[in-house]
C-alpha positions as CSV (number, residue, x, y, z in Angstrom):
1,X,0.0,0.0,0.0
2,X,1.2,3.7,-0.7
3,X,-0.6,6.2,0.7
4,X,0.1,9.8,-0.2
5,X,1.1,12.6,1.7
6,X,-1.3,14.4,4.4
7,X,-3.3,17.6,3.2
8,X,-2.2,20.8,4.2
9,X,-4.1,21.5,7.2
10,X,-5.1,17.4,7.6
11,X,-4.7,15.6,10.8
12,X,-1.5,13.2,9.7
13,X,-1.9,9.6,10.5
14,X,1.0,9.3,12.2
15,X,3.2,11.4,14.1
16,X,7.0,9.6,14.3
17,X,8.8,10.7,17.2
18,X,12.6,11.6,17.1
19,X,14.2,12.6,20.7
20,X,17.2,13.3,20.8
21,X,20.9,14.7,22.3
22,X,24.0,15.0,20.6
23,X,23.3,12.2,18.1
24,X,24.8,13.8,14.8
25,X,26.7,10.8,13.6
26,X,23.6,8.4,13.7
27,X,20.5,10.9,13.3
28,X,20.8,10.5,9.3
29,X,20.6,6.9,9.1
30,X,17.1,7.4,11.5
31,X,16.1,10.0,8.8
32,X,16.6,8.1,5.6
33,X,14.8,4.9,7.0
34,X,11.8,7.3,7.5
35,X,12.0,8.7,4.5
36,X,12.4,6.0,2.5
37,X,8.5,4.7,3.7
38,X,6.3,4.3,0.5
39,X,3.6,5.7,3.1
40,X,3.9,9.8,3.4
41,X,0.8,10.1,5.5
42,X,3.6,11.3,8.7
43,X,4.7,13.8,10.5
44,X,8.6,13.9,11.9
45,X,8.0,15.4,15.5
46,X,11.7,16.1,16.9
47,X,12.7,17.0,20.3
48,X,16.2,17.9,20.9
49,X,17.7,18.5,24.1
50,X,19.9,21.0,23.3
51,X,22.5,19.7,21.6
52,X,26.2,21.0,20.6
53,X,27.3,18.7,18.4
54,X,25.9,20.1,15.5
55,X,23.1,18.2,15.8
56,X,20.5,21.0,16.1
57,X,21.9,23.1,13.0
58,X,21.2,19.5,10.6
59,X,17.9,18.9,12.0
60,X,16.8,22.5,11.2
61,X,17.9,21.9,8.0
62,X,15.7,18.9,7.6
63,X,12.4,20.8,8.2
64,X,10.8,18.0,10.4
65,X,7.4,18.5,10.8
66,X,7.8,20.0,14.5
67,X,11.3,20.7,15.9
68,X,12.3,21.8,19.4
69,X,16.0,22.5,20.6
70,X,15.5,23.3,24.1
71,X,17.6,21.5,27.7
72,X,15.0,19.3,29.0
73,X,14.9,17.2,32.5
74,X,16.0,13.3,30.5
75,X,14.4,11.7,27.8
76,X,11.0,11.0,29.1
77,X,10.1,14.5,29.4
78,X,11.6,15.6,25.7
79,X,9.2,12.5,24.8
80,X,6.2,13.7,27.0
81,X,6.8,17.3,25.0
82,X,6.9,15.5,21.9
83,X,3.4,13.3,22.7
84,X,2.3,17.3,23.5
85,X,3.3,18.6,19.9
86,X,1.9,15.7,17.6
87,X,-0.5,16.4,15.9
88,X,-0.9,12.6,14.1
89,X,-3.7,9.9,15.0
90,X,-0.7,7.4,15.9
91,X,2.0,7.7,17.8
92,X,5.1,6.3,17.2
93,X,8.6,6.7,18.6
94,X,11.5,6.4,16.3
95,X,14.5,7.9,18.5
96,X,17.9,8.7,17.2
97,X,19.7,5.7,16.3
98,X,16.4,3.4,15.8
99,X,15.7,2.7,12.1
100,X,12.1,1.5,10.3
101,X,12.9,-1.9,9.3
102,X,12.2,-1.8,5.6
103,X,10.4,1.0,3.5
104,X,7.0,-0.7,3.5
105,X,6.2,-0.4,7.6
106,X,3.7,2.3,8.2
107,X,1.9,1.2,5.1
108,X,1.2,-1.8,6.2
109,X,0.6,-0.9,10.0
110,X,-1.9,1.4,8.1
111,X,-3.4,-1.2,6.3
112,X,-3.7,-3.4,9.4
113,X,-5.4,-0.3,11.3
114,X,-7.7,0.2,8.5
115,X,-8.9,-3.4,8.0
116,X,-9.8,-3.2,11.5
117,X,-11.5,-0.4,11.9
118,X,-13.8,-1.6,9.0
119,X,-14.4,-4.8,10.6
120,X,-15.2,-3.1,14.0
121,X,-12.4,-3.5,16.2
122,X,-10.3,-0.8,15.6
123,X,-6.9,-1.0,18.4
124,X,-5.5,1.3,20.3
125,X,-2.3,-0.4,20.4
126,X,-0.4,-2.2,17.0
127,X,3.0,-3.8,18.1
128,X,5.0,-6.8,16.1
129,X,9.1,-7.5,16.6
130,X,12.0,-5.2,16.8
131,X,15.5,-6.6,15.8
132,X,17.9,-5.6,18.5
133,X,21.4,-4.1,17.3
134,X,24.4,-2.9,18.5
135,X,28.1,-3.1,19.2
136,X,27.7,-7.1,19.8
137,X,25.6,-7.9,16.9
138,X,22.0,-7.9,16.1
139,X,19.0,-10.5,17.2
140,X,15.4,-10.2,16.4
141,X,13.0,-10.3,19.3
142,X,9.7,-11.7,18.6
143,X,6.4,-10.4,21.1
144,X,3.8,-12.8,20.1
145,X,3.8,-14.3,23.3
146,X,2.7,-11.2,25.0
147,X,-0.8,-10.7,26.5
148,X,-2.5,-8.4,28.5
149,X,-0.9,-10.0,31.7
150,X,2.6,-11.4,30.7
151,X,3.6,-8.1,29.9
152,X,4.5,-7.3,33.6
153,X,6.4,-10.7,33.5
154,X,8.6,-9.8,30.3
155,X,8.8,-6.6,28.5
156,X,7.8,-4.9,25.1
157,X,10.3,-2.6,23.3
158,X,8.7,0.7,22.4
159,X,10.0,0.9,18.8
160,X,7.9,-2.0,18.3
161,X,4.6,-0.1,19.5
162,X,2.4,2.2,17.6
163,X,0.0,3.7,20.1
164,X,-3.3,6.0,19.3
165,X,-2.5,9.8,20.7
166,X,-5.8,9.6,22.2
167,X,-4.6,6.8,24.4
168,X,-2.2,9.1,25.7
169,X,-5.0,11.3,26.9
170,X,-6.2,8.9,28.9
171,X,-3.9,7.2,30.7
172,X,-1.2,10.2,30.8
173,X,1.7,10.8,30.2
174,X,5.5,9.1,30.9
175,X,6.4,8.9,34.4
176,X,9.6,11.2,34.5
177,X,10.0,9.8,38.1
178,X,12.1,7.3,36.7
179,X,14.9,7.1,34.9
180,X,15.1,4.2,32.6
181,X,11.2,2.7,32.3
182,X,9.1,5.1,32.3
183,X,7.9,3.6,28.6
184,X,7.5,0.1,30.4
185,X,5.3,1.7,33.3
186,X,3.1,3.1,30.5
187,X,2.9,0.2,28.2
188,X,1.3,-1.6,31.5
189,X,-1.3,1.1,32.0
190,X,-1.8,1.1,28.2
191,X,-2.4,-2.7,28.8
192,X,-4.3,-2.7,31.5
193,X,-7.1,-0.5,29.8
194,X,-9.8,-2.5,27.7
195,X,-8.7,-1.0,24.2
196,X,-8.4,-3.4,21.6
197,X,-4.3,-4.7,21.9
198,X,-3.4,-6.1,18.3
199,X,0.1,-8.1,17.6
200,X,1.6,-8.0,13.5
201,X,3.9,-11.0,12.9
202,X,6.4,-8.3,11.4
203,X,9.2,-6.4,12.1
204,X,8.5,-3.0,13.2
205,X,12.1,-1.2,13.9
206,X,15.9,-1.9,14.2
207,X,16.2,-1.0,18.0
208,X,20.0,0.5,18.9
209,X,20.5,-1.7,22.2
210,X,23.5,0.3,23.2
211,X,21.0,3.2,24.5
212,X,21.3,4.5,28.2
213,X,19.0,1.9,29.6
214,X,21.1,-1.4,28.4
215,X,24.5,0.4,29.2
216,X,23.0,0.8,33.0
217,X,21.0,-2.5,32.4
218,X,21.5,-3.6,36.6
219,X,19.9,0.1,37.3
220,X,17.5,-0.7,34.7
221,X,16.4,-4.2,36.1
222,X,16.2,-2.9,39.3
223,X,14.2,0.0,38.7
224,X,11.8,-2.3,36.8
225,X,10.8,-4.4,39.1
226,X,10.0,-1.4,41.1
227,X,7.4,-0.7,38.3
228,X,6.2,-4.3,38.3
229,X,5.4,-3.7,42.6
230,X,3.1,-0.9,41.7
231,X,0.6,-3.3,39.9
232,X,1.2,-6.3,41.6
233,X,2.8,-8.2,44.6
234,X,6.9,-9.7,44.6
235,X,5.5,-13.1,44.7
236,X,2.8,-13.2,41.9
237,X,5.5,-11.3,40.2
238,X,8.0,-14.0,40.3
239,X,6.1,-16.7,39.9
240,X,4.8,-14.9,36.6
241,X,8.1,-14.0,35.7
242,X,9.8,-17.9,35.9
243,X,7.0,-19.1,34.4
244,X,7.3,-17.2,31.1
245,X,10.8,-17.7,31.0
246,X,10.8,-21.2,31.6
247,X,8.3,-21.2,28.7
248,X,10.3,-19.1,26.1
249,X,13.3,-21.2,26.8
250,X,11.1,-24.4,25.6
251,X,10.0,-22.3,22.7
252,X,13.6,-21.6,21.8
253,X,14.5,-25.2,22.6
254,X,12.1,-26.2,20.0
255,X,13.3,-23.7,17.8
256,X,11.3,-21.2,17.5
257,X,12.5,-17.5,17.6
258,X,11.7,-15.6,21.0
């Protein structure tokens, strides 16, 4: 499917959302994978903290959609301004570094909206895989496993995750409490509402897994399961948590790609 470009003065269907800080040398490979889509029905919304690497002069000289060069307070709040500034029907964040894993992705997440809305069960939240890169190699992650509940149990990468904006007016915003999962705590609200939740056996993004969050990964773990003990007890959360990994190991063991 190739859809064309919003109207001037039309609500975009999507809104893809670039934060950023001093990320010059990898910002134009983000860029090209989003301008490569056959779908033009976007907006680029991009928040930059600041930056003085250069950064700020290229992105200007892009003409994204929205832009913002301003110091912010981490990268939850440059994300909760960018959710404030998109003006798309879905949200989806993109951040410097990240790439759309082929040029056909938001058409087809289009089509898959689309053909659900016509059939009466429109989602609120479209997510498929992500293939994790880096400094150590690359490995698709597959979330077909996740449900409503095992989410708490495992996790979803946000670059898999397309999210309506009016979802975001619901449940709020990011929690810029915390430091490294403030997109987990929302996915779990998100989840934990009774909007339609639909999984596409495709790749969504190329995630960069050498971001702040895997660096610090012991903070990270740790501050996650202080997310997991708002919404439920240590116990429940361990026994759900062995469980699905003792069942993804099978699945891997069998040969099938977790």
């Amino acid at each position: 499917m190739t859809c064309p470009p919003a109207n001037i003065g039309a609500v975009p269907r999507f809104s893809v959302i670039t934060v950023c800080f001093n990320a010059l040398t990898v910002l134009p490979n983000t860029l090209a994978s989003l301008r490569g889509q056959t779908c033009r029905d976007y907006e680029w919304v991009v928040i930059d903290g600041a930056s003085t690497d250069g950064s700020a002069e290229w992105l200007s000289n892009q003409m994204p959609g929205v832009f913002v060069t301003e110091p912010d307070n981490g990268i939850y709040d440059a994300m909760n301004k960018a959710v404030a500034h998109a003006n798309g029907e879905w949200l989806f964040f993109l951040n410097a570094g990240d790439q759309l894993a082929d040029p056909h992705v938001l058409s087809d997440i289009l089509s898959i909206i689309d053909d659900s809305a016509k059939a009466g069960d429109a989602p609120s939240i479209v997510y498929g895989d992500v293939v994790y890169f880096g400094t150590k190699g690359e490995r698709r992650r597959r979330f077909h496993w996740l449900t409503r509940t095992r989410l708490l149990f495992g996790d979803l990468c946000h670059q898999a995750t397309f999210a309506r904006r009016t979802l975001f007016e619901q449940i709020g915003p990011f929690d810029t409490t915390l430091r490294y999962n403030a997109d987990f705590d929302w996915l779990v609200r998100a989840f934990k509402t009774n909007e339609e939740i639909r999984y596409v056996a495709r790749n969504i993004a190329f995630f960069n897994k050498d971001g702040l969050h895997v660096v610090n990964n012991v903070a990270c773990e740790a501050e996650r399961d202080l997310v997991r003990g708002r919404y439920c007890s240590r116990p429940s959360w361990l026994l759900g948590h062995w469980c699905l990994r003792l069942e993804l190991k099978l699945r891997r063991l069998f040969g099938e790609i977790t």
